[in-house]
C-alpha positions in Angstrom: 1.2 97.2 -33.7 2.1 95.7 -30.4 2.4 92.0 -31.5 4.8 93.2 -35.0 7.1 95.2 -32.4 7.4 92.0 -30.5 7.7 90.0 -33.6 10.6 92.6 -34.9 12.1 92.4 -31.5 12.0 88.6 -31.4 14.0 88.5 -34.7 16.4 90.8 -33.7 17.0 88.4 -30.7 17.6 85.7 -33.9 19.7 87.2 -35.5 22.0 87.6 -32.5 21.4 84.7 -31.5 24.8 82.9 -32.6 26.8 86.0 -31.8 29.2 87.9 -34.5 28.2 87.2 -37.6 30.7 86.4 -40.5 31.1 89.7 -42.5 31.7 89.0 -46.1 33.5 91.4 -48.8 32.7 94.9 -49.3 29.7 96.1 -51.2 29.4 97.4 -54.2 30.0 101.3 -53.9 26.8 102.9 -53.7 25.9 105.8 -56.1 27.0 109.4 -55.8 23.0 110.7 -55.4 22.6 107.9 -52.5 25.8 109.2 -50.8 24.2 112.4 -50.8 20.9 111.7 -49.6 23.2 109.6 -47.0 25.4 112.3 -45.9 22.0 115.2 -45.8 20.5 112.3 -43.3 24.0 112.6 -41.4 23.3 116.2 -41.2 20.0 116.1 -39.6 21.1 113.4 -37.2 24.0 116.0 -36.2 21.7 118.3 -35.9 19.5 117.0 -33.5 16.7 116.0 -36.2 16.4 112.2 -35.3 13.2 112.0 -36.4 14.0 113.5 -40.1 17.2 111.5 -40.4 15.1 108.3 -39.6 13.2 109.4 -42.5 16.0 110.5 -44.7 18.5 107.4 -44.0 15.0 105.0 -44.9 14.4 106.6 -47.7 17.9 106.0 -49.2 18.3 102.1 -48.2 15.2 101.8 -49.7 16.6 103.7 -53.3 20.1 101.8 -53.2 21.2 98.5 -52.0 24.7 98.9 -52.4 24.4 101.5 -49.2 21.0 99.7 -47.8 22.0 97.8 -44.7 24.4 100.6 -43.4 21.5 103.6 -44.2 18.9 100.8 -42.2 21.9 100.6 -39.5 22.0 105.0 -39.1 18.0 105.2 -39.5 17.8 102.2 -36.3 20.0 104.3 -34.3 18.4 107.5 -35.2 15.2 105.3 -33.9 17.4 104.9 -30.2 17.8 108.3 -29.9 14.3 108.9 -30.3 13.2 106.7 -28.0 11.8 104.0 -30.3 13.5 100.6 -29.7 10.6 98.7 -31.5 11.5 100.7 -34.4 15.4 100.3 -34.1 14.7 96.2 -33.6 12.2 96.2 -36.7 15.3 97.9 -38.7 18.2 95.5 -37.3 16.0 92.7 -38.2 15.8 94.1 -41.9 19.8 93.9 -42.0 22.4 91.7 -44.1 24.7 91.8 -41.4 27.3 90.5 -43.9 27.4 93.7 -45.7 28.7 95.3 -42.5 31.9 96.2 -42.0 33.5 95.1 -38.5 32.4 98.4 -36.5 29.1 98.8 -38.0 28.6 95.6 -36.5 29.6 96.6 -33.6 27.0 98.9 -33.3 25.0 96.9 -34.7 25.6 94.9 -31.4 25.5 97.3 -28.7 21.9 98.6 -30.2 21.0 94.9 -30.1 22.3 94.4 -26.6 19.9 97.4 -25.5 17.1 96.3 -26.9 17.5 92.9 -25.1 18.3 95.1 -21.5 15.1 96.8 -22.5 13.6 93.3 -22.7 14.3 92.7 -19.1 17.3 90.1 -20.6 20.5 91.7 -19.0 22.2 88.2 -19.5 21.5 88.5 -23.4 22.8 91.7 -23.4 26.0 91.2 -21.9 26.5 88.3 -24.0 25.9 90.3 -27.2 28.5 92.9 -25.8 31.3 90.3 -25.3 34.8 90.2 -27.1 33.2 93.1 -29.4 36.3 94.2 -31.9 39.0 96.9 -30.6 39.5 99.9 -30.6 35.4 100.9 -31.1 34.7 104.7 -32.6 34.2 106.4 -29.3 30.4 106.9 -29.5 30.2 103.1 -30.0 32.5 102.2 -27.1 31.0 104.6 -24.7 27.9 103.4 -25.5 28.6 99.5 -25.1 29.7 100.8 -22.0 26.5 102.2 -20.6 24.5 99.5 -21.6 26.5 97.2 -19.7 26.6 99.4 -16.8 22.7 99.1 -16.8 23.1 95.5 -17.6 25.1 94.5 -14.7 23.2 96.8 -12.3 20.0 94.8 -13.7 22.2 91.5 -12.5 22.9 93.1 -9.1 26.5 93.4 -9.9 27.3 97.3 -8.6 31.4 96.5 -9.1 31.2 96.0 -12.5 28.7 98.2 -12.8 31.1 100.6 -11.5 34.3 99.1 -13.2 32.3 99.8 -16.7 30.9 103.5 -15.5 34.5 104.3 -14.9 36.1 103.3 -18.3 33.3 104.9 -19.6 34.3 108.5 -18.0 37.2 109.6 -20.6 35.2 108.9 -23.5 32.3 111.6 -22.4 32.6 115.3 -22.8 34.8 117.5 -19.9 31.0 119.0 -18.9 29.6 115.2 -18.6 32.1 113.7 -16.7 31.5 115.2 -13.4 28.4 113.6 -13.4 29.1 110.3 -14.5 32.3 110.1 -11.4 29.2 110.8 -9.2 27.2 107.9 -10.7 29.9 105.6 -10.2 30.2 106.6 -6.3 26.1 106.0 -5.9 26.4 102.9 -7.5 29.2 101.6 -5.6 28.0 103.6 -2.3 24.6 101.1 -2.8 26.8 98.0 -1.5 27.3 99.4 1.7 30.1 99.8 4.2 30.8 96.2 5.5 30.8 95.3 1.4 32.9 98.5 0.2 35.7 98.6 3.2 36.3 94.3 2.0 36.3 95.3 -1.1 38.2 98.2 -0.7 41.1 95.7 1.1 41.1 93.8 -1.8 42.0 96.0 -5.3 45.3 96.8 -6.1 47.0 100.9 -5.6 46.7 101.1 -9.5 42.7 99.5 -9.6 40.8 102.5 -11.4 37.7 101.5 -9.5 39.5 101.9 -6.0 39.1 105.9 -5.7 35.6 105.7 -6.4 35.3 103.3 -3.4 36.4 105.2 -1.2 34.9 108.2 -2.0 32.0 105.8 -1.8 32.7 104.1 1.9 32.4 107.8 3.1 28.8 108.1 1.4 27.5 104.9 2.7 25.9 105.5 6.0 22.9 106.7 4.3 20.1 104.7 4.2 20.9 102.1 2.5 19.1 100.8 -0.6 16.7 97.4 -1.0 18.1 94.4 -2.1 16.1 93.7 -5.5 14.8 90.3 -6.3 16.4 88.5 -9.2 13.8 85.7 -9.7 15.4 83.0 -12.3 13.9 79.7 -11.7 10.4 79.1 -10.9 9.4 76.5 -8.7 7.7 73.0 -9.3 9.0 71.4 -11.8 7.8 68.3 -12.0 10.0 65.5 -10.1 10.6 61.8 -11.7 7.8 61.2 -9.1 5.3 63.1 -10.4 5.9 65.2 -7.5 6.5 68.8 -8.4 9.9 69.7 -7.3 10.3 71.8 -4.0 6.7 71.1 -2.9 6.1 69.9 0.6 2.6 70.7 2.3 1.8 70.3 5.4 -1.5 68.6 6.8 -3.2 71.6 8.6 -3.1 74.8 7.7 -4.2 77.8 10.3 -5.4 81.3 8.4 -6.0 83.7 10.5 -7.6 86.9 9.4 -9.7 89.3 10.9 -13.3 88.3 10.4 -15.2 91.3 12.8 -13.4 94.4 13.6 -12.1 97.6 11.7 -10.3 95.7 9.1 -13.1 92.7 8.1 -13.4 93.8 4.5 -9.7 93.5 4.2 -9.6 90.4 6.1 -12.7 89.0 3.7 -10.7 89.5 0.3 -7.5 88.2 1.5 -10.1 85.1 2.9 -11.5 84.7 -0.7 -8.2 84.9 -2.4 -6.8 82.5 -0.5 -9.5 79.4 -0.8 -9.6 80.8 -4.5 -6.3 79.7 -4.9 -6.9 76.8 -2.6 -9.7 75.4 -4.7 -7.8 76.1 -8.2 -5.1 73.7 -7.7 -5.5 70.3 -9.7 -2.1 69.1 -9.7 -2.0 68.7 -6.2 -5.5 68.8 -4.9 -4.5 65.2 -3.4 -2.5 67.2 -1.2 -4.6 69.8 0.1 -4.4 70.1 3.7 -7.5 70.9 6.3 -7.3 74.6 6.8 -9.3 76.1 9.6 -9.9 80.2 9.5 -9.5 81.9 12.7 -11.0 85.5 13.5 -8.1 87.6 14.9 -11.0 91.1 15.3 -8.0 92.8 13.6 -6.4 93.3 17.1 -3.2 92.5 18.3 -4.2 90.6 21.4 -7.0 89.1 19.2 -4.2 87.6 16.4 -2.0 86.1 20.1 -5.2 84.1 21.0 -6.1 82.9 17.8 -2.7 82.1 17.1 -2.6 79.7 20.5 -5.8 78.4 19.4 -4.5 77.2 15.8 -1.4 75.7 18.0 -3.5 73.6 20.6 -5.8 72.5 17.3 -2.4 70.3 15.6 -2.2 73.5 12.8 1.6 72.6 11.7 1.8 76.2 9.8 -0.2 79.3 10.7 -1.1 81.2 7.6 -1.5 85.3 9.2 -2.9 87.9 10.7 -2.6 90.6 8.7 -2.0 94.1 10.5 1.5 94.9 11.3 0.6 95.2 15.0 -1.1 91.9 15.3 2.5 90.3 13.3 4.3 92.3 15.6 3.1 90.7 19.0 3.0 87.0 17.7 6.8 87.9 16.5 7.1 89.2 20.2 6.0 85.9 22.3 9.1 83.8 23.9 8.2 80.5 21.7 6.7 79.8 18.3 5.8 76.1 18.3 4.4 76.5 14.7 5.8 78.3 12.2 4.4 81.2 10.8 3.7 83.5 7.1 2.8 86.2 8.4 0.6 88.7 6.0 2.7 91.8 6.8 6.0 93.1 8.1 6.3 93.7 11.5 6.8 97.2 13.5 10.2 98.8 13.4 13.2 96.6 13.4 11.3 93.2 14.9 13.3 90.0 13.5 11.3 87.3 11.7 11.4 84.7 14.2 13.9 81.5 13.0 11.7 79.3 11.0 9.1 82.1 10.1 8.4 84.1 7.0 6.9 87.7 6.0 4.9 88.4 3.0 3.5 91.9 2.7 2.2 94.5 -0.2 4.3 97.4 0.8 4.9 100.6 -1.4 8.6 100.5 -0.5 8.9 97.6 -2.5 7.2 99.3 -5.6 9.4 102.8 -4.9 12.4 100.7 -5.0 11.1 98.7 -8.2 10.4 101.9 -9.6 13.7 103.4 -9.3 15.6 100.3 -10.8 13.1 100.4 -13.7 14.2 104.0 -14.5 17.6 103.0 -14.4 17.3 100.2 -16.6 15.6 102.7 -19.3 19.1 104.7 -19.1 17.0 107.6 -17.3 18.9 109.3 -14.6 17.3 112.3 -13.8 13.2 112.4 -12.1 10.6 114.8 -11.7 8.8 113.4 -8.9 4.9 114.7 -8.5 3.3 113.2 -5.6 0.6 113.6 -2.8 0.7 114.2 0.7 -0.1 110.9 2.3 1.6 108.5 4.2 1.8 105.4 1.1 2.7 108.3 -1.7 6.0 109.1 1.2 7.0 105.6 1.9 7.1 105.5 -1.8 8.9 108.5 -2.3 11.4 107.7 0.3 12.0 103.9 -1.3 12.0 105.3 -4.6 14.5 108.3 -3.3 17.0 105.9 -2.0 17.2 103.5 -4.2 17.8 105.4 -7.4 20.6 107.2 -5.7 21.9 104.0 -5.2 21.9 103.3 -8.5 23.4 106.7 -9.8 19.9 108.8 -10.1 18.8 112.0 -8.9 15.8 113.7 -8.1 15.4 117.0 -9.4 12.6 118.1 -8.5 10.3 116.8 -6.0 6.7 118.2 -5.9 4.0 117.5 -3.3 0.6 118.1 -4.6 -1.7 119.2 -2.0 -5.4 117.8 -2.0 -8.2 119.5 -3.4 -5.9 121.6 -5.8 -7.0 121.6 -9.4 -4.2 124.0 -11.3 -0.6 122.7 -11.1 0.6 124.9 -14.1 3.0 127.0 -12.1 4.4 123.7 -10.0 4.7 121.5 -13.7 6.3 125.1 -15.6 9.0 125.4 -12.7 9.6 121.3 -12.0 10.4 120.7 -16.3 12.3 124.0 -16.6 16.0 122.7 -17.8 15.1 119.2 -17.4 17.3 116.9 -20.2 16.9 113.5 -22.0 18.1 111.1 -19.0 15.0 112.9 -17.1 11.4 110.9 -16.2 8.2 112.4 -14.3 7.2 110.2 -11.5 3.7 110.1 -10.4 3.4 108.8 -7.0 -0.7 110.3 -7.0 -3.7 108.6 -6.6 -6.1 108.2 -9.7 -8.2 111.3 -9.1 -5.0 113.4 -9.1 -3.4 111.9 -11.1 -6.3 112.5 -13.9 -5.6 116.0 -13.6 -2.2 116.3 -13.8 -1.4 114.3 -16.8 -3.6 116.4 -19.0 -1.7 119.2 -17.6 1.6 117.8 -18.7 0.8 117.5 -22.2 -0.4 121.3 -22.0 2.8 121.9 -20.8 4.4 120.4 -24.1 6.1 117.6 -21.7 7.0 114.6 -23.9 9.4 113.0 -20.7 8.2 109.3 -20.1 6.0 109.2 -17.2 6.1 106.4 -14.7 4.1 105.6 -11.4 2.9 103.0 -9.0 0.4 100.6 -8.6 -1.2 103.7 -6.6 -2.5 105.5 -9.4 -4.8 102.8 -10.7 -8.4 101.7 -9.5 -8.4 98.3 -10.6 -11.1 98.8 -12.3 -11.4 99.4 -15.9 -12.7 102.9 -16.5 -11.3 103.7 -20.0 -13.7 107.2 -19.8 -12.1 108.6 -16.9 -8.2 107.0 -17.2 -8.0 108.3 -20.7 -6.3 111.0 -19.2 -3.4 108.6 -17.9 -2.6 107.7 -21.4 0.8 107.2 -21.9 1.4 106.9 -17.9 3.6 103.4 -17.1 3.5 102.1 -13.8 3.7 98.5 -11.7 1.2 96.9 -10.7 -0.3 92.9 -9.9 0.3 90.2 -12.7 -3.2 89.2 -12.0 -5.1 91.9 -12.4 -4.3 91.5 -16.5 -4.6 88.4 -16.7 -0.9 88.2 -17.7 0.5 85.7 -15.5 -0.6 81.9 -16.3 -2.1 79.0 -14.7 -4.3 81.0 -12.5 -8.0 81.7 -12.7 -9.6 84.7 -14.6 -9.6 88.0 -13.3 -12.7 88.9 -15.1 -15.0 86.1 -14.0 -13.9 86.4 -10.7 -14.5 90.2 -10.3 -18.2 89.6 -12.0 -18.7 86.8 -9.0 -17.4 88.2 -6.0 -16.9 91.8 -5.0 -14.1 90.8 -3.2 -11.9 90.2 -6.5 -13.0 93.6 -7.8 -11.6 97.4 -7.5 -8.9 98.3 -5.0 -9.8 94.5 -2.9 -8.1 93.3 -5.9 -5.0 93.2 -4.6 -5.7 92.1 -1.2 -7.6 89.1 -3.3 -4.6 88.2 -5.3 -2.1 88.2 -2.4 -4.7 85.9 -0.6 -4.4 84.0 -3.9 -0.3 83.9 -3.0 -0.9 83.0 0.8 -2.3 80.1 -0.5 0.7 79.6 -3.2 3.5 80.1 -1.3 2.8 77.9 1.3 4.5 74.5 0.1 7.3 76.0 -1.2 8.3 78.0 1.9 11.6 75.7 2.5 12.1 75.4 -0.9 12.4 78.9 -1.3 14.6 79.9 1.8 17.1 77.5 0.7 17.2 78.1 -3.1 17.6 81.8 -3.6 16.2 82.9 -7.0 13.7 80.5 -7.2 10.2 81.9 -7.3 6.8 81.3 -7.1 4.9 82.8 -10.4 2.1 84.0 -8.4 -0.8 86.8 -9.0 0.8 89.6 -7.0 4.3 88.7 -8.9 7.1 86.5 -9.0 7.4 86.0 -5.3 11.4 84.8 -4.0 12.6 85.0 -0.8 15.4 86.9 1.0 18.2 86.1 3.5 15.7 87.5 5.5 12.7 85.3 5.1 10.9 87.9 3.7 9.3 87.4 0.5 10.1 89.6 -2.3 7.9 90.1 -4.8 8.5 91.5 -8.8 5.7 92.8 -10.2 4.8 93.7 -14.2 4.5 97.0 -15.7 1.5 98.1 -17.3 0.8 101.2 -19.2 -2.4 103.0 -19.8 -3.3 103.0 -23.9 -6.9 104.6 -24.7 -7.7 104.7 -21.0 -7.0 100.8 -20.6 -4.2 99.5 -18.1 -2.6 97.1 -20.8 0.6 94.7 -19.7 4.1 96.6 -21.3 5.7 94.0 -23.7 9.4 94.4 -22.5 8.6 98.1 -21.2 9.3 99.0 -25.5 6.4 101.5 -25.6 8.0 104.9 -24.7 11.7 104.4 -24.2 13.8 107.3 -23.8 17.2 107.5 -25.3 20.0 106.5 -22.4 21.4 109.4 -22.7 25.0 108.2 -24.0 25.8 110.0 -27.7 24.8 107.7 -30.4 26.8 107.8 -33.5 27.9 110.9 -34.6 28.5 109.3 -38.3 26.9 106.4 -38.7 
């Protein structure tokens, strides 16, 4: 099923591929019983019975194929309001686009365009939405509009995300448009104040945008959202040299990493990851340097010592420590003679020293992942469900923040305490008036989780469900997750096996403990210690590129801190199985679909 929705999806992409087609002269006119069976499917669609005028508006383009491709055209967006993408890109690939007329291609488009977003291709989508014919049907234009809103938020472009949000606000009904000015303000709010008051200098008296900003400049002193990673180029292509392209190792390498102390099993994975990695590289195992571990006891004053150590033994980059406290005092002495990666973000607001880097695993990152991911799905609206520990809060806050940014809200935020079993009353009262921009957020670990998804379903909840990497073991366990079925969430490339050129997850985790369970993790971002490492200056002064490593595609910021994308996985009869394109439970965006297709 999975591989012929890619295959329909891939298609689809075909068929757009050249843009517009060339529609040719009118069809025959169908026959009086198809129109009917045509305009009872209409009825049901009106009606709010997508499902039956899927059926219906099938049934007839399979009877008649004077009225075929526009019946296929009204059952694939009947699909999109359902939720089903892979069905609407099976249909679109089953069209004669020549038997269109001009605005039926048109929408033809725009549902292409979405199902590329979906696809994580905001490029492709804009592209398919460009010089479409004027003026649209309404519920055509205002939905091009939304998906290119989402498209160019995808792209990091909040103006004309904005510019797009705001034409889009006389199209919707009187009721809707409150909300959709307020969307446009979080969206623009997101850039910040230094951003919105330049901006803000620079449009005209009559730019519709310029109220929004600044309504927005006087929202912006919240906290403001994380800049998301736009990976588009990954590093190490190979040279005219033979040389891959960016790469430039140094010739010792200090790791340090706690050995003894509170933290050694930590320290062990991240130690096994890293030589993993170090070990699997046979492009450029010529180039391997001498690296020399260092035992930091997981202290701060521990990581100082070790860190002098590694300097007075030639290392020319030190690879560690790993506790933010131990970062935070190397960060803190007077001089760095050698550079550093350090495995984690230091305390508070401590600068990465010039010429060092920070790579960490935080759930911030995930939260804020999380949040654009929602977005991107055209959900706008979230239940949140979460437990009452520190990670499951920095997530929460992350995820808070940055889907405001974006135009998001959370409705409903419920904190689960531990050791509770019935959450009937907390789910009944969270889903009560809850609408089809609306997802549940899980931010729970796996035991809690287990219980409240069954719970859900009792609940007659069909709103996609999304988490993070929190609520999965690592560990298949397709007994005990079958629960989570349905559940979507980010997680680590590696763990899947879905990101190439690295060593198998399985064979590893039947080898060492270390590469199994909840160590995973700390494993595979030993495994992109190791990666990043000659592509440090490559990556600083090439924004975008990226490292395709096991915890993610890995980029850097202005900030020399590495950013890190991860995949989205989504529990199918109790296995953790990679999303292709995130198609597998899509809700409908939320903008009115046609009303007469």
């Amino acid at each position: 099923m999975r591989f012929l929705a890619y295959t329909a999806l891939l298609a689809a992409a075909m068929l757009l591929a050249g843009g517009c087609a060339t529609l040719g002269p009118s069809p025959p006119a169908a026959s009086p019983q198809a129109e009917a069976q045509y305009a009872h499917a209409q009825e049901l669609y009106r009606s709010g019975d997508y499902r039956g005028a899927a059926s219906g508006f099938v049934a007839v383009a399979d009877t008649d194929p004077a009225i075929r491709d526009r019946a296929l055209l009204a059952a694939a967006a009947s699909y999109r309001s359902l939720g089903r993408l892979d069905q609407t890109a099976a249909l679109l690939s089953r069209i004669d686009r020549h038997q269109l007329t001009p605005n039926q291609d048109a929408r033809y488009r725009v549902l292409a365009a979405e199902i590329a977003l979906q696809r994580g291709a905001a490029d492709a989508a804009l592209k398919q939405l460009a010089d479409l014919p004027s003026p649209l049907p309404p519920d055509v234009h205002q939905h091009a509009l939304d998906v290119e809103a989402r498209a160019q938020l995808a792209n990091g472009n909040r103006l004309a995300a904005a510019r797009a949000l705001v034409q889009r606000i006389p199209l919707l009904s009187q009721p809707a448009q409150a909300g959709a000015r307020q969307q446009a303000i979080a969206v623009l709010a997101g850039m910040g104040h230094d951003p919105l008051a330049s901006l803000l200098a620079s449009l005209a008296d009559n730019d519709p945008v310029k109220p929004y900003v600044q309504q927005a400049l006087g929202q912006s002193g919240a906290a403001p959202p994380r800049v998301l990673p736009q990976p588009n180029q990954p590093v190490g292509t190979l040279a005219p040299s033979g040389a891959p392209q960016g790469f430039a190792m140094p010739s010792r390498v200090a790791l340090l990493l706690p050995a003894t102390g509170p933290v050694a099993v930590a320290g062990a994975a991240v130690r096994d990851g890293f030589f993993t990695a170090y070990f699997h590289t046979p492009v450029t195992q010529e180039r391997r340097p001498a690296v020399k571990v260092y035992d930091t006891g997981g202290t701060a004053d521990g990581a100082v010592a070790a860190y002098r150590q590694a300097v007075a033994d030639g290392a020319e980059l030190v690879v560690g420590p790993l506790g933010r406290a131990a970062v935070s005092s190397i960060f803190a002495q007077p001089q760095l003679p050698v550079p550093v990666l350090a495995l984690n973000h230091a305390q508070g607001d401590t600068p990465t020293p010039l010429g060092s880097f920070e790579f960490a695993l935080l759930p911030e990152a995930e939260g804020a992942q999380l949040a654009a991911h929602m977005v991107t799905l055209g959900l706008h609206a979230a239940i949140v469900f979460r437990s009452d520990d520190d990670t499951a809060a920095r997530s929460f806050d992350a995820f808070k923040t940055q889907f405001a940014s974006l135009g998001g809200q959370v409705a409903n935020d419920v904190v689960l305490a531990q050791g509770g079993v019935d959450f009937a009353a907390q789910i009944q009262a969270a889903l009560a008036g809850s609408g089809s921009e609306t997802g549940i957020v899980v931010l729970l670990r796996p035991v809690q989780a287990r219980l409240l998804m069954p719970q859900l379903r009792l609940a007659r909840s069909t709103l996609p469900t999304f988490g993070t990497s929190l609520v999965y073991t690592g560990n298949e366990d397709a007994t005990a997750d079958g629960d989570l079925d349905g559940l979507q969430f980010c997680d680590e490339p590696w763990l899947f096996d879905a990101q190439t050129g690295l060593p198998d997850h399985a064979t590893l985790a039947s080898l060492l403990s270390t590469a199994t369970g909840p160590a995973a993790r700390l494993f595979a971002f030993g495994m992109d210690a190791w990666a990043l490492v000659p592509y440090l200056g490559w990556l600083q002064s090439h924004p975008g590129s990226y490292v395709p490593g096991a915890t993610g595609q890995l980029t850097m910021d202005a900030s020399r801190h590495v950013q890190r994308t991860p995949i989205w996985v989504q529990f199918q009869g109790g296995i953790a199985r990679p999303v292709a394109a995130g198609l597998e439970t899509q809700p409908p965006s939320g903008t009115p679909v046609p009303t007469g297709p």
